[in-house]
mmCIF file of the N, C-alpha and C atoms, coordinates in Angstrom:
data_MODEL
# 
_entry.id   MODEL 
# 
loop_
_atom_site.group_PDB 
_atom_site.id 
_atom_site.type_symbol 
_atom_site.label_atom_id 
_atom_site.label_alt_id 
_atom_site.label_comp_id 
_atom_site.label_asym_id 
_atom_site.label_entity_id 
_atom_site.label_seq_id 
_atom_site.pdbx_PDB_ins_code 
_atom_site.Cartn_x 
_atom_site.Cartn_y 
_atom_site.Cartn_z 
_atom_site.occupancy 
_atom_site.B_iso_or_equiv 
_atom_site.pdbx_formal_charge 
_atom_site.auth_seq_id 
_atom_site.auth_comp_id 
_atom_site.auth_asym_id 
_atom_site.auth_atom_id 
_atom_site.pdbx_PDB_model_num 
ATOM 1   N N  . UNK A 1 1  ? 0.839   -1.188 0.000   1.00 0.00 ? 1  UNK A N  1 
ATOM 2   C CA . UNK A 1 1  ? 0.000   0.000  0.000   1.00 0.00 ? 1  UNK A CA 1 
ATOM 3   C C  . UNK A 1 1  ? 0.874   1.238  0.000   1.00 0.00 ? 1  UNK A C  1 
ATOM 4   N N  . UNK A 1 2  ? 0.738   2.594  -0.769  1.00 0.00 ? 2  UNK A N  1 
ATOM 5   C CA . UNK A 1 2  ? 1.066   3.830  -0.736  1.00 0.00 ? 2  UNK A CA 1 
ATOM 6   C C  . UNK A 1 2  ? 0.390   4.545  -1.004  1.00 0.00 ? 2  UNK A C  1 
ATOM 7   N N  . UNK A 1 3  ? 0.549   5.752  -0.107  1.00 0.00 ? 3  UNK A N  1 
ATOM 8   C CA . UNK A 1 3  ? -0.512  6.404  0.680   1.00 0.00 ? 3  UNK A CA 1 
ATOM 9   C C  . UNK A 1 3  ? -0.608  7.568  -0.663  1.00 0.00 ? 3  UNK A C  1 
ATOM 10  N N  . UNK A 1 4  ? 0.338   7.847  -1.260  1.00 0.00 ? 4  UNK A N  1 
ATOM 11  C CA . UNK A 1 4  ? 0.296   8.862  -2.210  1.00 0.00 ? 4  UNK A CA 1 
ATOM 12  C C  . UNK A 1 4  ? -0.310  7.979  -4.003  1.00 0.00 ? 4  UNK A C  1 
ATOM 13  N N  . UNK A 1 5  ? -0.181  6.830  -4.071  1.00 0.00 ? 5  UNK A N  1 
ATOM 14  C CA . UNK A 1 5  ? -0.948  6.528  -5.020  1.00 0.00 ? 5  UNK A CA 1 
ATOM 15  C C  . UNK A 1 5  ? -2.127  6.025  -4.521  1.00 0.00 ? 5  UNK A C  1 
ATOM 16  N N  . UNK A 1 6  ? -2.565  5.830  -3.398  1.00 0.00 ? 6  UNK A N  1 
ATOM 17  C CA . UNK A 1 6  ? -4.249  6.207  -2.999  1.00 0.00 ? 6  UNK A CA 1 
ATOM 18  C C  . UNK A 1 6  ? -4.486  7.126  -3.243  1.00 0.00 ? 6  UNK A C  1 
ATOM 19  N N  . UNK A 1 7  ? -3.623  8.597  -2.859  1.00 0.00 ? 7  UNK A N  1 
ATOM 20  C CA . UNK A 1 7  ? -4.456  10.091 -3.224  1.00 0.00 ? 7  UNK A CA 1 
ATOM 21  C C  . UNK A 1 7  ? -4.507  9.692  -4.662  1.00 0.00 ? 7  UNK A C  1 
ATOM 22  N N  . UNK A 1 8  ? -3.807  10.206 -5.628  1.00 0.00 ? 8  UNK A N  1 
ATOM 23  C CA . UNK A 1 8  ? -3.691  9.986  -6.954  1.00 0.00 ? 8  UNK A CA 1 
ATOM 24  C C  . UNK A 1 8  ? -4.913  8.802  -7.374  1.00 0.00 ? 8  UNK A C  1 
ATOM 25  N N  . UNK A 1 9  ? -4.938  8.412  -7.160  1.00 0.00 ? 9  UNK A N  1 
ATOM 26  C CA . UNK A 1 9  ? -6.255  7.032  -7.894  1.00 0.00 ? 9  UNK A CA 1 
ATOM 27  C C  . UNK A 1 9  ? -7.110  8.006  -7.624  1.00 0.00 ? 9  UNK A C  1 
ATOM 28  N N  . UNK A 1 10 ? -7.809  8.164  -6.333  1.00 0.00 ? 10 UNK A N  1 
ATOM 29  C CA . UNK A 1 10 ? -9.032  8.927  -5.525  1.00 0.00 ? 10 UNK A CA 1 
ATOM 30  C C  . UNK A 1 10 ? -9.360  10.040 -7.057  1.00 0.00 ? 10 UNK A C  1 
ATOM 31  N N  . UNK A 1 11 ? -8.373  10.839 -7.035  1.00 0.00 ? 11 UNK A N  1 
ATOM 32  C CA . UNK A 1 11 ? -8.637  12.100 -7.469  1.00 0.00 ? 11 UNK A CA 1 
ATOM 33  C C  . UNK A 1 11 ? -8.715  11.742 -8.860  1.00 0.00 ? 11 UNK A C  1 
ATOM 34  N N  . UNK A 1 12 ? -8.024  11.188 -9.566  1.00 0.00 ? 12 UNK A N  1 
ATOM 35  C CA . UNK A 1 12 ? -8.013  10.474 -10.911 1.00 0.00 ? 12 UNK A CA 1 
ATOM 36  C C  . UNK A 1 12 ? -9.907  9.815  -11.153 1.00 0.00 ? 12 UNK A C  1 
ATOM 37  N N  . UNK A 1 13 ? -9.221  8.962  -10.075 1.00 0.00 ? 13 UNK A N  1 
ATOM 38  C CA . UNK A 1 13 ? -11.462 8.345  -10.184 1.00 0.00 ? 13 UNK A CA 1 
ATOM 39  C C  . UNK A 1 13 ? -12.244 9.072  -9.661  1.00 0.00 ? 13 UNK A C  1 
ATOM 40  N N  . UNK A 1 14 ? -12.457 10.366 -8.905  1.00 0.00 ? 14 UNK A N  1 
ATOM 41  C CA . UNK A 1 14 ? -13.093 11.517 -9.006  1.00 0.00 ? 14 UNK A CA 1 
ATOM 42  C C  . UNK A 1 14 ? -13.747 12.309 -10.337 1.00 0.00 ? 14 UNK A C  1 
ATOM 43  N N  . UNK A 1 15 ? -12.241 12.680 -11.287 1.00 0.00 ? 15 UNK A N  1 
ATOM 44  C CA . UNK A 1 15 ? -12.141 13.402 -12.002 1.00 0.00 ? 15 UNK A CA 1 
ATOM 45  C C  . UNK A 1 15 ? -13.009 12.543 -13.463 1.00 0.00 ? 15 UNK A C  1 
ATOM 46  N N  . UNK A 1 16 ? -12.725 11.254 -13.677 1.00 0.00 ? 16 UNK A N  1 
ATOM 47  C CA . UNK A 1 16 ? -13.157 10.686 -14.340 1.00 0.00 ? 16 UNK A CA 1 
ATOM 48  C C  . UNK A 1 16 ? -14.521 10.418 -14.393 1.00 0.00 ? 16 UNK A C  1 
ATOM 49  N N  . UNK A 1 17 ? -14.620 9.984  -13.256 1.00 0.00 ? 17 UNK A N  1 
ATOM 50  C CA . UNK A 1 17 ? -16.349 9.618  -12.820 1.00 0.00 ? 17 UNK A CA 1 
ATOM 51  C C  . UNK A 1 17 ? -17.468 10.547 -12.983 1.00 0.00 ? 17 UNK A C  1 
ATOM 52  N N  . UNK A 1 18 ? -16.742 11.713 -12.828 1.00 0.00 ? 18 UNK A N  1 
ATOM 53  C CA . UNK A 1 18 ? -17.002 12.882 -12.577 1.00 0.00 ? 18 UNK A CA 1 
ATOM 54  C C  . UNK A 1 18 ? -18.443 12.847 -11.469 1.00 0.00 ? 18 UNK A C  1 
ATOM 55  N N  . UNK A 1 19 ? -17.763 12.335 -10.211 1.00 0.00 ? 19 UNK A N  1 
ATOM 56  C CA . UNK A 1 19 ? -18.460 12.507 -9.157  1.00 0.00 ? 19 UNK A CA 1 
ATOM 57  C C  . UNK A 1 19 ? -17.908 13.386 -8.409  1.00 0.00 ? 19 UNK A C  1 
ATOM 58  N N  . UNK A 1 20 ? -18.548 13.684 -7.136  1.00 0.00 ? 20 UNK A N  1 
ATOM 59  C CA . UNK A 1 20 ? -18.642 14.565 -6.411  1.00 0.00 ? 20 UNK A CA 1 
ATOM 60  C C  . UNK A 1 20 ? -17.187 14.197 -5.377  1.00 0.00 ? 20 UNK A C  1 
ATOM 61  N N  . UNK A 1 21 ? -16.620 15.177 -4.911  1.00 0.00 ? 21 UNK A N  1 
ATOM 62  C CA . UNK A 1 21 ? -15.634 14.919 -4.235  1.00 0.00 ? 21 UNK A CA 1 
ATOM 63  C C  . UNK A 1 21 ? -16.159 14.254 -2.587  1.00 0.00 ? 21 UNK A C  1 
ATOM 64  N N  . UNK A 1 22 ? -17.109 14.792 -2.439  1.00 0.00 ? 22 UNK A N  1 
ATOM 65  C CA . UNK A 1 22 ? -17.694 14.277 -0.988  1.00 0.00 ? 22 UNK A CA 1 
ATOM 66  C C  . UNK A 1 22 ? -17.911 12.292 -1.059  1.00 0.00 ? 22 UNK A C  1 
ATOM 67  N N  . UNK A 1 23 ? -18.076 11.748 -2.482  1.00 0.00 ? 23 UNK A N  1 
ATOM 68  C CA . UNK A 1 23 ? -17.820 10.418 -2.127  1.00 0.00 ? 23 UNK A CA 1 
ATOM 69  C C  . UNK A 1 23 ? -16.652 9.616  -1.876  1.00 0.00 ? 23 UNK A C  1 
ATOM 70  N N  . UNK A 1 24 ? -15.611 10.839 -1.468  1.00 0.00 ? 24 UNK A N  1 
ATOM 71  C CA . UNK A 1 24 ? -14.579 10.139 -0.515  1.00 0.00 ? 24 UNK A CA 1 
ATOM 72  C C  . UNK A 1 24 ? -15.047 9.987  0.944   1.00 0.00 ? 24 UNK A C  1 
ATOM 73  N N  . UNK A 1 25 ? -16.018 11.031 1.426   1.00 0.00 ? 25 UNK A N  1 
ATOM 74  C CA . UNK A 1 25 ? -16.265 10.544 2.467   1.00 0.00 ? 25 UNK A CA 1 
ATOM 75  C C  . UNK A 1 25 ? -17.609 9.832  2.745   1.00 0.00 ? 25 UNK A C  1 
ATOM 76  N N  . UNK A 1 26 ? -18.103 9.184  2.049   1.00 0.00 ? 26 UNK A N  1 
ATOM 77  C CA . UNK A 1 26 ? -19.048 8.240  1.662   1.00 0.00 ? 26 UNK A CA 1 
ATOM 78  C C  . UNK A 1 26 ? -18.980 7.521  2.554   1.00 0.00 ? 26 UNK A C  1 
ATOM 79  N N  . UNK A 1 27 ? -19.866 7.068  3.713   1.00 0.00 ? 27 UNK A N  1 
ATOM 80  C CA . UNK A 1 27 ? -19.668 5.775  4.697   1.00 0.00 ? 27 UNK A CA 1 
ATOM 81  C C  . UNK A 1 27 ? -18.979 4.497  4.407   1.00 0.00 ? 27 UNK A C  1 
ATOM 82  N N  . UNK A 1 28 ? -19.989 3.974  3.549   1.00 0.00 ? 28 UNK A N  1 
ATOM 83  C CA . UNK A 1 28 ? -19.538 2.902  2.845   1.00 0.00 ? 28 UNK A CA 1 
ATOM 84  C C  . UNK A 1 28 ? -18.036 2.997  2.270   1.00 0.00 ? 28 UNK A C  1 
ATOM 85  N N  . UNK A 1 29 ? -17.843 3.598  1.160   1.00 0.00 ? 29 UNK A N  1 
ATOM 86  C CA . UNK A 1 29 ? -16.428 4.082  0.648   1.00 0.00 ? 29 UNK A CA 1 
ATOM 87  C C  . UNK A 1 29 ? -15.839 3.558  1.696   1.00 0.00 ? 29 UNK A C  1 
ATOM 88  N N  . UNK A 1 30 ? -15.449 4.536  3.202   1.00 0.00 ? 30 UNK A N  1 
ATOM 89  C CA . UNK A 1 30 ? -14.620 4.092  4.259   1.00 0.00 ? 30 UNK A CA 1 
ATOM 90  C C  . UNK A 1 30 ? -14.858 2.618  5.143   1.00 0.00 ? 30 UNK A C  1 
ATOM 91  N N  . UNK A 1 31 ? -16.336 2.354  4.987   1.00 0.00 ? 31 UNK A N  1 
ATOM 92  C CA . UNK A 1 31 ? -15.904 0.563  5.014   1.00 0.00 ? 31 UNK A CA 1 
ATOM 93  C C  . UNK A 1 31 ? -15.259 -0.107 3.896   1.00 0.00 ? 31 UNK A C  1 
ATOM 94  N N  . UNK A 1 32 ? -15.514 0.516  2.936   1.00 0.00 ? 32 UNK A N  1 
ATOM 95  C CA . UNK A 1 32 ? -15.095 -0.805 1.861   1.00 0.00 ? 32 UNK A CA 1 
ATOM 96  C C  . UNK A 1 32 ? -13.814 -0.737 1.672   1.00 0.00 ? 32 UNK A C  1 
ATOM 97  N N  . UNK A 1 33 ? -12.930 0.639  2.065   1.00 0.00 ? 33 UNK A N  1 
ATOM 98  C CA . UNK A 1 33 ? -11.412 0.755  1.955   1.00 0.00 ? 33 UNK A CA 1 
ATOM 99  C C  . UNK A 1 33 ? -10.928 -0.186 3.545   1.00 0.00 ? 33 UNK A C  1 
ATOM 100 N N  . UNK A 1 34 ? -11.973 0.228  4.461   1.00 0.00 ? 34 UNK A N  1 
ATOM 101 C CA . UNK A 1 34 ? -11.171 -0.788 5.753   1.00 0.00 ? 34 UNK A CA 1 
ATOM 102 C C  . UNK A 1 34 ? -11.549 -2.251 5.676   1.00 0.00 ? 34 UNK A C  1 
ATOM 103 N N  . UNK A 1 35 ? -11.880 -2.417 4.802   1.00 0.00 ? 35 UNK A N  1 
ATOM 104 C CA . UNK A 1 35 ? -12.703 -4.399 4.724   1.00 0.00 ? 35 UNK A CA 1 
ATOM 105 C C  . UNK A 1 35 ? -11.398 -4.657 3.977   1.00 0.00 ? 35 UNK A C  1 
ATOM 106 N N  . UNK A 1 36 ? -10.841 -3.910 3.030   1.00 0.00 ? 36 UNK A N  1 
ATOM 107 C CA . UNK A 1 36 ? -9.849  -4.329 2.010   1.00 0.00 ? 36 UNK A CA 1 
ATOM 108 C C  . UNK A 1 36 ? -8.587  -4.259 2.500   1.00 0.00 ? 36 UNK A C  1 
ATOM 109 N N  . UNK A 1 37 ? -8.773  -3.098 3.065   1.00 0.00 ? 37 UNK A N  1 
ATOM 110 C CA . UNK A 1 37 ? -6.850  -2.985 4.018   1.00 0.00 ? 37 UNK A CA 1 
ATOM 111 C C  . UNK A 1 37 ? -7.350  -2.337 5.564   1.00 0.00 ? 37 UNK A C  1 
ATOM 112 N N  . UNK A 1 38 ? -7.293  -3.396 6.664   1.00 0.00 ? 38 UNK A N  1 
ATOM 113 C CA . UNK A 1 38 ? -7.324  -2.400 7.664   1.00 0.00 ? 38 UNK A CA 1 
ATOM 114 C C  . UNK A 1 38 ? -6.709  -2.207 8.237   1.00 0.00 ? 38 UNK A C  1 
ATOM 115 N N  . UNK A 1 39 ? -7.148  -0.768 9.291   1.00 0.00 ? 39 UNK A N  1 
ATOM 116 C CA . UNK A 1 39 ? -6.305  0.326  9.378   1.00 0.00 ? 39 UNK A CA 1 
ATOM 117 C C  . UNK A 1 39 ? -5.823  1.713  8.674   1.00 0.00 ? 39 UNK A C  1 
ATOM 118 N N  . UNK A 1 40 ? -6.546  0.647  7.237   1.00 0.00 ? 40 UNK A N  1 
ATOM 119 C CA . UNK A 1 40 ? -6.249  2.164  6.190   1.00 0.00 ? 40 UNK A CA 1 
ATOM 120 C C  . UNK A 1 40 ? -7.648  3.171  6.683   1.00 0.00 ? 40 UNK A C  1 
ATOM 121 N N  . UNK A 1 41 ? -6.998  5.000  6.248   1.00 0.00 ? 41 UNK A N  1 
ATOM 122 C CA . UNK A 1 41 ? -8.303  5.578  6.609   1.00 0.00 ? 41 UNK A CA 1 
ATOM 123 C C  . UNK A 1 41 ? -7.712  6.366  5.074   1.00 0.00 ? 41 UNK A C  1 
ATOM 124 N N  . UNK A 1 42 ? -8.764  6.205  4.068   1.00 0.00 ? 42 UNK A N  1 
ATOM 125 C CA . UNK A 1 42 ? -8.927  6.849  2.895   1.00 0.00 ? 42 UNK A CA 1 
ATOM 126 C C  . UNK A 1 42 ? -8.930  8.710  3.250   1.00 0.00 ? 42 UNK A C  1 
ATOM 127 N N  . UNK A 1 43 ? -8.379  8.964  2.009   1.00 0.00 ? 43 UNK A N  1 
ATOM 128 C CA . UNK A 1 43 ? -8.364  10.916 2.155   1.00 0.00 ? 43 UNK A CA 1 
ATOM 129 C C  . UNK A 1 43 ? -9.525  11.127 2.037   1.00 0.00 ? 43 UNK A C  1 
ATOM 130 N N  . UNK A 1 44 ? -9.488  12.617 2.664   1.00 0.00 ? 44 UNK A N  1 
ATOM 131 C CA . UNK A 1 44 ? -10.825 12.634 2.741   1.00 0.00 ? 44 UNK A CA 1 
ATOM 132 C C  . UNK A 1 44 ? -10.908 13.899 1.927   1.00 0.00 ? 44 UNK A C  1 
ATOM 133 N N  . UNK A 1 45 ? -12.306 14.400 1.302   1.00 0.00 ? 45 UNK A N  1 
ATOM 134 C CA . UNK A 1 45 ? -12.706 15.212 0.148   1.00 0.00 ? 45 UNK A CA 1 
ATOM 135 C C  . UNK A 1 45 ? -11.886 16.377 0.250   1.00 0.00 ? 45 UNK A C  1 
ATOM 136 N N  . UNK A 1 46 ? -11.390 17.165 0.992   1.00 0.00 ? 46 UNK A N  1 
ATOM 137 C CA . UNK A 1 46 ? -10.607 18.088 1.368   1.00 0.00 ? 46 UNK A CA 1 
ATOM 138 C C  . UNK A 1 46 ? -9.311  17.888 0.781   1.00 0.00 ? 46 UNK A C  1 
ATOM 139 N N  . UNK A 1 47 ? -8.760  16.438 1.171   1.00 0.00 ? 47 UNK A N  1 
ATOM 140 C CA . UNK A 1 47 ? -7.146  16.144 0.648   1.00 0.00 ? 47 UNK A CA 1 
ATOM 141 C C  . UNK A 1 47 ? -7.425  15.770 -0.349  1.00 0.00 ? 47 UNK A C  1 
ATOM 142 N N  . UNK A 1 48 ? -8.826  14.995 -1.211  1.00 0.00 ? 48 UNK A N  1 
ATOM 143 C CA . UNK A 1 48 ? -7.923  15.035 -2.603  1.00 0.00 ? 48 UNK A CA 1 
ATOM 144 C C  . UNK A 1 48 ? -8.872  15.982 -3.395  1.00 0.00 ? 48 UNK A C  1 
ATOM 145 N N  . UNK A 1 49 ? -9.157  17.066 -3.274  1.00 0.00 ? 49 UNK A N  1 
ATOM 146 C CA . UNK A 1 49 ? -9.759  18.383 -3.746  1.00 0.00 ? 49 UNK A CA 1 
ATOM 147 C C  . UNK A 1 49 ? -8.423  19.115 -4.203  1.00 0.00 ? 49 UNK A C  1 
ATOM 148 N N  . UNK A 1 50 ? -7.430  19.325 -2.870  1.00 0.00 ? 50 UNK A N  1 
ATOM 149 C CA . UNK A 1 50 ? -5.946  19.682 -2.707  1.00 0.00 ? 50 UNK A CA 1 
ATOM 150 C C  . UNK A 1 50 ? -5.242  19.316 -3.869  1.00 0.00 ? 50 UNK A C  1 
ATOM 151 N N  . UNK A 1 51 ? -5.092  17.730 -3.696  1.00 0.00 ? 51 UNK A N  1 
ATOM 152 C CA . UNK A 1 51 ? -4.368  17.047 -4.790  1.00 0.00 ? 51 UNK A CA 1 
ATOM 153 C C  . UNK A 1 51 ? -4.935  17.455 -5.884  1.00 0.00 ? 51 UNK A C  1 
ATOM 154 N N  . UNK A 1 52 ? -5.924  17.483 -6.403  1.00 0.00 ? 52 UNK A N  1 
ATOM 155 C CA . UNK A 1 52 ? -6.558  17.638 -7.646  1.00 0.00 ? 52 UNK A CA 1 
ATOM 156 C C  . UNK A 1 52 ? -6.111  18.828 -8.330  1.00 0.00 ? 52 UNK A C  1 
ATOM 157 N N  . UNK A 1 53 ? -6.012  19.829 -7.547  1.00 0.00 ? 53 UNK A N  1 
ATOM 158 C CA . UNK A 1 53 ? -5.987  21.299 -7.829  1.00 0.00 ? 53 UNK A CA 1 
ATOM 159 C C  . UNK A 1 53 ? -4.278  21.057 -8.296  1.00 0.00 ? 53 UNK A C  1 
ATOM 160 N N  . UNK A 1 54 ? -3.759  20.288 -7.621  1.00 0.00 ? 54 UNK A N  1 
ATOM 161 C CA . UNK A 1 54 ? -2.068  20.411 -7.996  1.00 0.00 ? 54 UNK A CA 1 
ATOM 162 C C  . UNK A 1 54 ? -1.989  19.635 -8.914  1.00 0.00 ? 54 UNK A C  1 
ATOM 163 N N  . UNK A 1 55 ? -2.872  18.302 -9.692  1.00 0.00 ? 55 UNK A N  1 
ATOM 164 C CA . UNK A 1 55 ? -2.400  17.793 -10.355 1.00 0.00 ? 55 UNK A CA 1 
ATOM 165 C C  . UNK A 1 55 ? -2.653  18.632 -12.127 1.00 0.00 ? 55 UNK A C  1 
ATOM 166 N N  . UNK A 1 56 ? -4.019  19.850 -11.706 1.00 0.00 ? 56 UNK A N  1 
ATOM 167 C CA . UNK A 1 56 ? -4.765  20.131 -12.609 1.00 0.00 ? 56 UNK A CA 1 
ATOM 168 C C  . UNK A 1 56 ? -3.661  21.244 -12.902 1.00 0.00 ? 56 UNK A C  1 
ATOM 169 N N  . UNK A 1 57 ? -2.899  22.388 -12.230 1.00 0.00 ? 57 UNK A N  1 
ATOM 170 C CA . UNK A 1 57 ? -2.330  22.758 -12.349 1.00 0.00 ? 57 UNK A CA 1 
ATOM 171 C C  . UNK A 1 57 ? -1.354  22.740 -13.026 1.00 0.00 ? 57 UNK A C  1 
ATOM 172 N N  . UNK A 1 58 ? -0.358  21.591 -12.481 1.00 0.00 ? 58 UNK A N  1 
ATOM 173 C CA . UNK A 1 58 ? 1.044   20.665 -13.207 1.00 0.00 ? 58 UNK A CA 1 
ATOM 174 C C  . UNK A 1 58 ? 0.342   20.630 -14.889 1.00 0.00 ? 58 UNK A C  1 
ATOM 175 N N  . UNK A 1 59 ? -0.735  20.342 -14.671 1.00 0.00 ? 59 UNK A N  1 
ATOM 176 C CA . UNK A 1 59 ? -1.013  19.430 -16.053 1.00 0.00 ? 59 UNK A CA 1 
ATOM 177 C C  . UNK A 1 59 ? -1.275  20.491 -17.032 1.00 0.00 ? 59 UNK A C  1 
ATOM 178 N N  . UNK A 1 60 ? -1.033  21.677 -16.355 1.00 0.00 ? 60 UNK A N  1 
ATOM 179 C CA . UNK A 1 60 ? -1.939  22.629 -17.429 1.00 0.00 ? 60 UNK A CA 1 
ATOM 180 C C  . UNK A 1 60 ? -0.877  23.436 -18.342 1.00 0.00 ? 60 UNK A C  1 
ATOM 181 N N  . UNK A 1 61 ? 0.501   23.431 -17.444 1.00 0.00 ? 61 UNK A N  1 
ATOM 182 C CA . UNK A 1 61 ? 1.791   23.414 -17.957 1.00 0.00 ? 61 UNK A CA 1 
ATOM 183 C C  . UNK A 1 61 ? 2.176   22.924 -19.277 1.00 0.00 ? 61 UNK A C  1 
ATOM 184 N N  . UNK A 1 62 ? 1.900   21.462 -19.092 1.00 0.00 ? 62 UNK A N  1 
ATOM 185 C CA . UNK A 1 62 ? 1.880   19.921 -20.358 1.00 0.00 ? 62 UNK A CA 1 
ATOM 186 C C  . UNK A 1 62 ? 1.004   20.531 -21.348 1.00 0.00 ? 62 UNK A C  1 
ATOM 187 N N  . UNK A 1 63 ? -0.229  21.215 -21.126 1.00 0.00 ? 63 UNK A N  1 
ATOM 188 C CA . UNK A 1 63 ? -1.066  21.198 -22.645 1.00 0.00 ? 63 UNK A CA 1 
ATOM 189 C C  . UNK A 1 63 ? -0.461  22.564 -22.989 1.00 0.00 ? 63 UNK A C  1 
ATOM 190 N N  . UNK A 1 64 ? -0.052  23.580 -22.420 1.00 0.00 ? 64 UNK A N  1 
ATOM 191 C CA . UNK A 1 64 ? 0.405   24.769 -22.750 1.00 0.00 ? 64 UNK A CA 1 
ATOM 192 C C  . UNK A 1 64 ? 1.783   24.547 -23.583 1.00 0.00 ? 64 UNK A C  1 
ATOM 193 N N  . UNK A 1 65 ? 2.565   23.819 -23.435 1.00 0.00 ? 65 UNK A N  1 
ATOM 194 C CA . UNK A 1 65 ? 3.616   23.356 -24.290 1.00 0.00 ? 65 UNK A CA 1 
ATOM 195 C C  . UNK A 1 65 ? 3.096   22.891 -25.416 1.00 0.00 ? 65 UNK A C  1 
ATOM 196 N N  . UNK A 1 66 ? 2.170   21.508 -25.030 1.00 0.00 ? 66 UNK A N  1 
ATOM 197 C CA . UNK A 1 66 ? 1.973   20.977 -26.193 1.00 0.00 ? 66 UNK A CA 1 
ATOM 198 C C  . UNK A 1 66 ? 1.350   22.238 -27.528 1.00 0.00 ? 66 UNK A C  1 
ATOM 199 N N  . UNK A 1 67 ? 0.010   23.005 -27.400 1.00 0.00 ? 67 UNK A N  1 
ATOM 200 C CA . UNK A 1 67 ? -0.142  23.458 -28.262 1.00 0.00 ? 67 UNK A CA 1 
ATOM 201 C C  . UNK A 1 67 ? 1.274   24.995 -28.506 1.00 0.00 ? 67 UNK A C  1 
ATOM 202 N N  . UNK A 1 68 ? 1.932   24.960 -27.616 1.00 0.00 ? 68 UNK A N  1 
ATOM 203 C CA . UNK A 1 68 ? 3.419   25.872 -28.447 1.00 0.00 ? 68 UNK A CA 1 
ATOM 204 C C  . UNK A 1 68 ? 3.815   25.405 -28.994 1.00 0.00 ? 68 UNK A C  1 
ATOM 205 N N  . UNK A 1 69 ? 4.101   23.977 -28.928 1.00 0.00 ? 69 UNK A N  1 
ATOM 206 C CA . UNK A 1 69 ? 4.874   23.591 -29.899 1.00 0.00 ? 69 UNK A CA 1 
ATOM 207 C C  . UNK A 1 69 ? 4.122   22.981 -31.000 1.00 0.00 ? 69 UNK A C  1 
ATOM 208 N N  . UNK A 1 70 ? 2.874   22.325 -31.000 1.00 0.00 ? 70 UNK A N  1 
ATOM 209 C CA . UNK A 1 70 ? 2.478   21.478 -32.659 1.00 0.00 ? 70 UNK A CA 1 
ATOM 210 C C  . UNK A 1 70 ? 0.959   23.030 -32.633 1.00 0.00 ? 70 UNK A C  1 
ATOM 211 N N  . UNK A 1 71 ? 0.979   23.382 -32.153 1.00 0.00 ? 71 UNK A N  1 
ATOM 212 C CA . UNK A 1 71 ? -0.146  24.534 -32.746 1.00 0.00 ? 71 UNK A CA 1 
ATOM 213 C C  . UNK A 1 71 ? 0.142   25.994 -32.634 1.00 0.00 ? 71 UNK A C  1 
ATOM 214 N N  . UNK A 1 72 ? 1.648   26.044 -32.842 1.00 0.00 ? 72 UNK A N  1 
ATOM 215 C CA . UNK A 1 72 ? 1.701   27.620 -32.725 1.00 0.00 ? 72 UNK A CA 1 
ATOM 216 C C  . UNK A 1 72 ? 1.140   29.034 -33.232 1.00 0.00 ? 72 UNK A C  1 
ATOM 217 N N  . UNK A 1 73 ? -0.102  28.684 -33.943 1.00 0.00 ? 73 UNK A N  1 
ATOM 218 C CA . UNK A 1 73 ? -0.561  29.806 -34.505 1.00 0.00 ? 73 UNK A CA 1 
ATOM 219 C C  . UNK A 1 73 ? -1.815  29.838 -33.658 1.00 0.00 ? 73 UNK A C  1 
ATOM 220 N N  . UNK A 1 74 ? -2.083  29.054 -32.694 1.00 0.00 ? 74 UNK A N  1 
ATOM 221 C CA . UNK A 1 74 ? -3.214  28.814 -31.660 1.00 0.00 ? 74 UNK A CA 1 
ATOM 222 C C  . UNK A 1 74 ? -2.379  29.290 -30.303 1.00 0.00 ? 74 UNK A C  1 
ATOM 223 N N  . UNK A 1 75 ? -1.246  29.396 -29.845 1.00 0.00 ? 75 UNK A N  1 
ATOM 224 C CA . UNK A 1 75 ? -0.373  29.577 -28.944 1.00 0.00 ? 75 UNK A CA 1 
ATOM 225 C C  . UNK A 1 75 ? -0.898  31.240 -28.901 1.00 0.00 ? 75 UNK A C  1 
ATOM 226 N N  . UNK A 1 76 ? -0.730  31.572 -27.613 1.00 0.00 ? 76 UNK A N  1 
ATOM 227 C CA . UNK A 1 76 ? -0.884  33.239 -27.505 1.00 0.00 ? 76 UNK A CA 1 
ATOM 228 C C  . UNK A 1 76 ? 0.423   33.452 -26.301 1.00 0.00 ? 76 UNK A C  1 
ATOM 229 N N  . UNK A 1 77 ? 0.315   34.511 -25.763 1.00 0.00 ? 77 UNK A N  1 
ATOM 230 C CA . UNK A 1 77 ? 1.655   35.002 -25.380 1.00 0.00 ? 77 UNK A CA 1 
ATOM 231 C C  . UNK A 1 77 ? 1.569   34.831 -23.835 1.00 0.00 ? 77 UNK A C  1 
ATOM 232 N N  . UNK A 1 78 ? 0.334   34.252 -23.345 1.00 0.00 ? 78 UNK A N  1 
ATOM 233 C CA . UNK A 1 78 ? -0.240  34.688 -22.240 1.00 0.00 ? 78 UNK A CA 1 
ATOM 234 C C  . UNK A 1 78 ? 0.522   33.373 -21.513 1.00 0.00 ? 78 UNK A C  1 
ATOM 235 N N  . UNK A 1 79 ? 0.840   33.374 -20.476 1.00 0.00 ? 79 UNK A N  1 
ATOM 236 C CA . UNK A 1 79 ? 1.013   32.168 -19.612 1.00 0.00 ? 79 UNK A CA 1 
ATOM 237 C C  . UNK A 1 79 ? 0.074   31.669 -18.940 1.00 0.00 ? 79 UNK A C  1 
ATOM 238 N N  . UNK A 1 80 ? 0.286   30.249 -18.700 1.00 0.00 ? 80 UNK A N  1 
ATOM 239 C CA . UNK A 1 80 ? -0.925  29.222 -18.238 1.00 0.00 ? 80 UNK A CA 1 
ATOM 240 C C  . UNK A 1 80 ? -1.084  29.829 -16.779 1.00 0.00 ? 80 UNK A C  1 
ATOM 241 N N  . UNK A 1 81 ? -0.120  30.038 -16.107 1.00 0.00 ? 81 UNK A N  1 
ATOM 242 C CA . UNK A 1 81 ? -0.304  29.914 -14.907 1.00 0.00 ? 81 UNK A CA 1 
ATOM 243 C C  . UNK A 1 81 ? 0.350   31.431 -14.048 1.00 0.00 ? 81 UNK A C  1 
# 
């Protein structure tokens, strides 16, 4: 188990699902993560809201390159971030 690719999944299957961040703290959710590993206590909507915001960030870097470099007439001068 690692505690930082639990955040990362969470927020990944958040983002995808496109559910609500509060079904991290879903009752169930937190049985079904302690039936599977216990002792584990899953993040809760707050920490991977956090994470999310940093991964959305990082990532926004990656598409800002990408269209500088294969769409530069779509590129503007402005920075992502």
């Amino acid at each position: 188990y690692n505690e930082v690719q639990h955040r990362a999944i969470c927020a990944i299957q958040c983002a995808v699902s496109k559910c609500s961040l509060a079904s991290q703290d879903d009752e169930w959710y937190c049985l079904e993560v302690k039936l599977l590993r216990p002792g584990t206590i899953p993040p809760s909507s707050k920490i991977v809201a956090h994470d999310m915001g940093i991964l959305y960030s990082k990532y926004a870097k990656v598409v800002w390159w990408y269209f500088e470099v294969f769409f530069p007439s779509v590129h503007t001068d402005r920075s992502p971030c």
